[in-house]
DRENVEXDO-747907 format. One record per residue (C-alpha): x, z, y. Coordinates in nm, 3 decimals. Example, Ala and Ser with C-alpha at 12.3 -4.5 7.8 and 13.67 -1.06 7.14 Angstrom:
{{1.230 0.780 -0.450}}
{{1.367 0.714 -0.106}}
END
This chain:
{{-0.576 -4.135 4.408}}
{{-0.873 -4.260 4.197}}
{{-0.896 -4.647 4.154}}
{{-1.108 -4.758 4.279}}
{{-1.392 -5.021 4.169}}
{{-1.347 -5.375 4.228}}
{{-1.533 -5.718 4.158}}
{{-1.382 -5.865 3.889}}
{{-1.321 -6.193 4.133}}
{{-1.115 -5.985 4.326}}
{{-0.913 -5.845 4.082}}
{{-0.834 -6.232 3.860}}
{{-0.739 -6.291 4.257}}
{{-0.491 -5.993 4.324}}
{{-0.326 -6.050 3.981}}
{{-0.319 -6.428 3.942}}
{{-0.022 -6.474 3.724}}
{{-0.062 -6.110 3.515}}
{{-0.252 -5.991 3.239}}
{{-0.494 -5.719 3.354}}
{{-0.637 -5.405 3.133}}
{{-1.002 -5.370 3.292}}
{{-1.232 -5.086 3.245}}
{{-1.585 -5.277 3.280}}
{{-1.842 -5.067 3.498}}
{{-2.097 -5.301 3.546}}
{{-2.212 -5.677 3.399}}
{{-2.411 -5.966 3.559}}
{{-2.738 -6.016 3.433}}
{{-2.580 -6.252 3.143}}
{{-2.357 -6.004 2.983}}
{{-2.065 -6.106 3.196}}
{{-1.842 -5.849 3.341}}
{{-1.919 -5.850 3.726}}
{{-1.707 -5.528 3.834}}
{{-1.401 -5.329 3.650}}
{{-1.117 -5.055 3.748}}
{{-0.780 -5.233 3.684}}
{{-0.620 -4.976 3.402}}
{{-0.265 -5.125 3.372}}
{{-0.155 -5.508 3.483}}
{{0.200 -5.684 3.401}}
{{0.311 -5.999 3.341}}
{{0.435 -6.069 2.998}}
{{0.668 -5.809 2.954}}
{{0.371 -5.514 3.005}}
{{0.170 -5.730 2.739}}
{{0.237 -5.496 2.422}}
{{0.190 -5.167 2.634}}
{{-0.173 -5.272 2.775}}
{{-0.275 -5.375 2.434}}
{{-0.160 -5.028 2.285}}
{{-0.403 -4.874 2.575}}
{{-0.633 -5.107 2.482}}
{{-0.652 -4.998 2.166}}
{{-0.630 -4.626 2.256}}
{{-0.903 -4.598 2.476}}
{{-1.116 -4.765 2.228}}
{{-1.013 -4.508 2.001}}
{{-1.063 -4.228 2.260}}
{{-1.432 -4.355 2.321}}
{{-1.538 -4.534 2.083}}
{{-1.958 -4.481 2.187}}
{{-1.831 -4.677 2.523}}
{{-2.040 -4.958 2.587}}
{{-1.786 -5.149 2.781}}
{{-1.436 -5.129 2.644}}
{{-1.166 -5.263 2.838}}
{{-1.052 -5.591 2.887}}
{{-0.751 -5.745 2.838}}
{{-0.736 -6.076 3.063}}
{{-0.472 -6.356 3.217}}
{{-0.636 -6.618 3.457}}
{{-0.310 -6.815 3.441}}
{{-0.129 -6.903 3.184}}
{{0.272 -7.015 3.258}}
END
């Protein structure tokens, strides 16, 4: 199954407490990422591993114009 894309509102609310690896597909007028596919999510055990994909698929496409983003709405 593909994932699927989803406004980044939605995803901050299906992952409150975790940090989230987002691909960015689209931006608001401002720069501001407005929709993503959700690459990897964990709480702070999974940290480490969605920074190493971070850093991999920046290294895989490095011409991207939206990397991924590594984000927690909540902090503990």
């Amino acid at each position: 199954m593909k994932p699927k894309e989803q406004r980044i509102k939605d995803i901050e609310a299906q992952y409150p407490d975790e940090w989230v690896l987002i691909e960015v597909i689209r931006e608001h007028r401002h720069g501001r990422a407005s929709h993503g596919i959700v690459q990897g999510h964990g709480g702070d055990s999974a940290h480490d591993d969605l920074v190493r994909q971070e850093i991999a698929f920046g290294k895989a496409h490095p011409q991207a114009p939206d990397r991924p983003v590594l984000d927690r709405q909540a902090y503990p």
